[in-house]
FITORNU-627651 format. One record per atom (N, C-alpha, C, O): residue in one letter; x, y, z. Coordinates in steps of 0.001 Angstrom, whole numbers, plus 524288, in hexadecimal, padded with zeros to 5 digits. Atoms other than C-alpha are relative to their C-alpha. Layout:
N
AXYZ;...
END
This chain:
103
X8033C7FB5680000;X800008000080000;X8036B804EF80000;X80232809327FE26;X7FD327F9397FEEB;X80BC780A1D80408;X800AD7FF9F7FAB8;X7FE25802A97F7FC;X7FC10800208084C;X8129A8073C7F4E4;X7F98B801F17FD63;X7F85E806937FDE8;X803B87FD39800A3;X805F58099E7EFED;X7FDFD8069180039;X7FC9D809CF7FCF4;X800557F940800E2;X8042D816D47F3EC;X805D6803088011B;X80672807A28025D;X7F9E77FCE1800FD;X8128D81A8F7F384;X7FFD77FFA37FA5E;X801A1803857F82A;X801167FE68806D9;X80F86817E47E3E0;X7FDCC8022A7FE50;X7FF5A804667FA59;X804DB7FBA980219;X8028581F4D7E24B;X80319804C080380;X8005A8089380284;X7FE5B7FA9B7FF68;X80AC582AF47E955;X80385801487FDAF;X80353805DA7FC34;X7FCB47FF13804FF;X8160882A4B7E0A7;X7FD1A8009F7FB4C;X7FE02804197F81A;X803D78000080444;X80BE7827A77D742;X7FF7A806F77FF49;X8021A80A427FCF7;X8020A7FA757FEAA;X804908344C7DB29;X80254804C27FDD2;X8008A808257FAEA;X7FCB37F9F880104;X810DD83E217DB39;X7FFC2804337FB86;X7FF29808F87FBBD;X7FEAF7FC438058E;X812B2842437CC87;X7FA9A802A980013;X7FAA7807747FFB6;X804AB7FE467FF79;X803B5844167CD91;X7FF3D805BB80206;X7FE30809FA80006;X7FF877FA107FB4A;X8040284EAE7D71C;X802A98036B7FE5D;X800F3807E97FE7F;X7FCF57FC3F800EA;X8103B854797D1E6;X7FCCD8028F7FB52;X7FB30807137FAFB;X803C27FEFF8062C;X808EE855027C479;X7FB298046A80167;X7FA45808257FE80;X804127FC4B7FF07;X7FD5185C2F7CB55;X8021D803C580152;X801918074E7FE1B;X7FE6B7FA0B7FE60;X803C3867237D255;X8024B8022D7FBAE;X8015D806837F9D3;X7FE947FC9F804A5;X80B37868BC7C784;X7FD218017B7FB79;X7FEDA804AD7F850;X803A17FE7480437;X800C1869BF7BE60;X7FBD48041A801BA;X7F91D806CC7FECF;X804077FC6D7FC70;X7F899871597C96C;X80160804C67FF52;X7FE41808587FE8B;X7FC317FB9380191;X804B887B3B7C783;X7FCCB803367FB42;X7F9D4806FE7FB21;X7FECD7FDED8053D;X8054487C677B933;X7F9F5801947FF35;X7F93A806127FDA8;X804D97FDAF80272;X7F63B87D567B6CA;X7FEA7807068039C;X7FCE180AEE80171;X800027FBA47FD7C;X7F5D1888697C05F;X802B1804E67FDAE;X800EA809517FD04;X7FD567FB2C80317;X8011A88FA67B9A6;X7FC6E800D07F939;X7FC5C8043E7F5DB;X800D17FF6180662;X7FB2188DC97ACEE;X7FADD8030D7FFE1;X7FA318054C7FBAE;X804117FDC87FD85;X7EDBC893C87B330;X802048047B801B7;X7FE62807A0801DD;X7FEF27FB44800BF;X7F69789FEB7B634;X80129801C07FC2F;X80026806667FB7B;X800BF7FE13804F9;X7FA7289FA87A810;X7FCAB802C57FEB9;X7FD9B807267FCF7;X805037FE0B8038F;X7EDCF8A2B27A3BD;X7FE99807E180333;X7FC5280BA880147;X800EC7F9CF7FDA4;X7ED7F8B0357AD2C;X801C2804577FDBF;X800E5808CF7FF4F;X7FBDC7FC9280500;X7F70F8B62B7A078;X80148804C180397;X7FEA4808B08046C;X7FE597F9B17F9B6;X7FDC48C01A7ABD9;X80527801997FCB7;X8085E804997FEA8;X7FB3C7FD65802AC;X8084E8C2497A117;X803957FA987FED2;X802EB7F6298008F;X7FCDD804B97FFDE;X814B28BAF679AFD;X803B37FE27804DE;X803BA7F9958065C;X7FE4B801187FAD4;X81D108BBD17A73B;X7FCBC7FB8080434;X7FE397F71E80581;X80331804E87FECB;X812908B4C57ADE1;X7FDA37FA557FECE;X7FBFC7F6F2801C9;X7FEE88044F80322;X811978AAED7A5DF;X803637FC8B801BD;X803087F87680442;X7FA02800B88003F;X81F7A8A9F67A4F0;X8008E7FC728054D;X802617F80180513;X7FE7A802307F9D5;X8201F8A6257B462;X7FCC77FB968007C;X7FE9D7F72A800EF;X803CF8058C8015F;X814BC89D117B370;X801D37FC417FDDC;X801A47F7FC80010;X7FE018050A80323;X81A92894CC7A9CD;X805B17FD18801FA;X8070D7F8AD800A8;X7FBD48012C7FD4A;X8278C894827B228;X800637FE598027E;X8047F7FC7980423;X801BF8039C7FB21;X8204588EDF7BC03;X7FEA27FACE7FEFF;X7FF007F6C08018E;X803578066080199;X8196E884B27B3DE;X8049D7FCEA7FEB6;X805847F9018015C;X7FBDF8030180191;X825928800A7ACD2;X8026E7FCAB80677;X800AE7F87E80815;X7FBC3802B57FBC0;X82EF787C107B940;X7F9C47FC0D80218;X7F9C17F74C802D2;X804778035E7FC65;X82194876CF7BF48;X7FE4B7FBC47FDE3;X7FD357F843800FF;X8006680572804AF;X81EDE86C4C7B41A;X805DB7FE917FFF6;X8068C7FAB1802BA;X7FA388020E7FF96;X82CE6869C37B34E;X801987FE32805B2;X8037C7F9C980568;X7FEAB8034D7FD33;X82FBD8665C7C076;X7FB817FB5680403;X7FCEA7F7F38071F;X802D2803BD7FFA2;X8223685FA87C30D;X801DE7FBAC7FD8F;X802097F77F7FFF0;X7FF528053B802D5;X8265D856847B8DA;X804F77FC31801EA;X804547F7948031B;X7FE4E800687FC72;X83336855987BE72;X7FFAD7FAB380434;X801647F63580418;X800E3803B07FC58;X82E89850137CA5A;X7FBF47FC6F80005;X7FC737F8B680306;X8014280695802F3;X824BA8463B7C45A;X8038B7FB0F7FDCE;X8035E7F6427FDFC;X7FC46804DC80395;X82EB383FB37BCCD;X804DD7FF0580692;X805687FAC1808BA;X7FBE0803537FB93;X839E283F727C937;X7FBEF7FD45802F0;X7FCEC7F8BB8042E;X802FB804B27FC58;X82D8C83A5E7D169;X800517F9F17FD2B;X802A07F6487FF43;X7FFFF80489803F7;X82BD682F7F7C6D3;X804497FDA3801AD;X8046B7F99980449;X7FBDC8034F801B7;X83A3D82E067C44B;X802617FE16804FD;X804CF7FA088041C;X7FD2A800687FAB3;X83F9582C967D1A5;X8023F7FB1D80184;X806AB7FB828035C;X7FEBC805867FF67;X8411D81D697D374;X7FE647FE8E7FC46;X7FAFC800FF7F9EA;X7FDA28037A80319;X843FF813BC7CAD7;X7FF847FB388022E;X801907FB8880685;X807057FFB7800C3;X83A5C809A37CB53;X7FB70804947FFE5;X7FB4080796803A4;X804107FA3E7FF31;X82F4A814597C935;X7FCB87FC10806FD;X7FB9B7FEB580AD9;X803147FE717FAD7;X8281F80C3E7D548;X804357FFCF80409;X8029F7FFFA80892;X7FE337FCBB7FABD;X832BF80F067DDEC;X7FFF08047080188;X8027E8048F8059A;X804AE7FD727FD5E;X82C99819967E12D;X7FE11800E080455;X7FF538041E807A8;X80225800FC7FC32;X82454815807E940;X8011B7FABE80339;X800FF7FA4780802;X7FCB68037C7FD3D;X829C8809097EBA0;X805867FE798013D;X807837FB287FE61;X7F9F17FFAD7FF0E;X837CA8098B7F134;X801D07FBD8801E8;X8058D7FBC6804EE;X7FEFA806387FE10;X838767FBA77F3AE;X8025B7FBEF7F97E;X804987F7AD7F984;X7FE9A800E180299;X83AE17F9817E67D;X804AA802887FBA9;X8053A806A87F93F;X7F9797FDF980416;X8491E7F8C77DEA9;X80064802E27FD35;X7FD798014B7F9BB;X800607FC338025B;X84B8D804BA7D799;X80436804DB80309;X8072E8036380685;X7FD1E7FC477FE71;X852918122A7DAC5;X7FB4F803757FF80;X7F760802D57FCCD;X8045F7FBDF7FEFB;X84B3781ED97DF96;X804108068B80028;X80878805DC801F6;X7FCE27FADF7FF26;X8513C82FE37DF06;X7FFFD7FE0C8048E;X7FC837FB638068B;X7FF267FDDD7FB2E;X857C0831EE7EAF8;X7FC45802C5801F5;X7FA73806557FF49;X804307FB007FFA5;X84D50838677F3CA;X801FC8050B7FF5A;X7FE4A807517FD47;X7FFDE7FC1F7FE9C;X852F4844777F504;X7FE4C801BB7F9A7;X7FABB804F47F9D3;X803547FEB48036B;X84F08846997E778;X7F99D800187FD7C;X7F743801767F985;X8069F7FF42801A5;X840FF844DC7E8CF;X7FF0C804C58046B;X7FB6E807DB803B4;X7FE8A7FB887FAA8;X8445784E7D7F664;X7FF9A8065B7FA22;X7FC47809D47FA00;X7FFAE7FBD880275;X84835858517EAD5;X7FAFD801DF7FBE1;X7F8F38061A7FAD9;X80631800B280545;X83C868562D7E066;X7FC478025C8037E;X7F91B80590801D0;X8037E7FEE17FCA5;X83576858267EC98;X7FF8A805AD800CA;X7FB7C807EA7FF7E;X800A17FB617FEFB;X838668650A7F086;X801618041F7FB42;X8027F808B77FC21;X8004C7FE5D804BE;X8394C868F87E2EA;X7FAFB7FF337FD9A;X7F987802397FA29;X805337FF0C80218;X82C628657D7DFD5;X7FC26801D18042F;X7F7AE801C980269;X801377FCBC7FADF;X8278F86C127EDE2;X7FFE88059F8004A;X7FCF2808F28021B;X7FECE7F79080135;X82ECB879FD7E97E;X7FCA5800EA7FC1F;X7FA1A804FC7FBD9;X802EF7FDEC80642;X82837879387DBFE;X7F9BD800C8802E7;X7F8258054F80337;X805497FE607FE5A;X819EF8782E7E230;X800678032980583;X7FCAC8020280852;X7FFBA7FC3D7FB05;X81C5F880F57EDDE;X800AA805B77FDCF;X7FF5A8099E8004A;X801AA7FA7E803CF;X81D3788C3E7E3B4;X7FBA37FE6F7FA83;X7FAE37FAA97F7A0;X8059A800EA80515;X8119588DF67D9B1;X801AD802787FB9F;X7FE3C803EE7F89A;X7FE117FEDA805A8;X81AD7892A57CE3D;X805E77FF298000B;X80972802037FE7C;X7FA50802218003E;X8267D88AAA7D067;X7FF9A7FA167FB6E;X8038E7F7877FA72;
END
């Protein structure tokens, strides 16, 4: 039962990341439409770019991380996994990006 839902929450992750980050971008693209000039624009779109780029980012290192894909969630099985301290960094790198609303 624990392996089980240690897979539907790995499962889960990209999910989530995928929403906020799409929660983001539709929002900026909903200030698009307010036409407040090109400058404004300009900053808007500076926001969206890095914000699709490092959403994706951290979908794919969640994915890629171990080797079996279900080690994962199961660490009982043979394979290699990142060092944590690199999911430590992804972490508070994808923590700074949503803790500002045009980062």
């Amino acid at each position: 039962m624990k392996m089980e839902s240690l897979k539907y929450n790995f499962i889960s992750q990209p999910f989530n990341l995928a929403a906020v980050g799409l929660q983001k971008i539709s929002i900026a693209i909903s200030l698009l439409r307010l036409n407040l000039g090109a400058t404004y624009k300009t900053v808007v779109w500076f926001a969206i770019v890095p914000n699709v780029a490092l959403t994706l980012t951290v979908m794919v290192a969640i994915v890629a991380r171990c080797q079996p894909f279900q080690r994962n969630w199961n660490l009982e099985l043979p394979g290699t996994c990142w060092p944590s301290r690199i999911d430590v960094d992804i972490g508070y790198g994808q923590a700074g990006k949503f803790a500002f609303p045009r980062s």
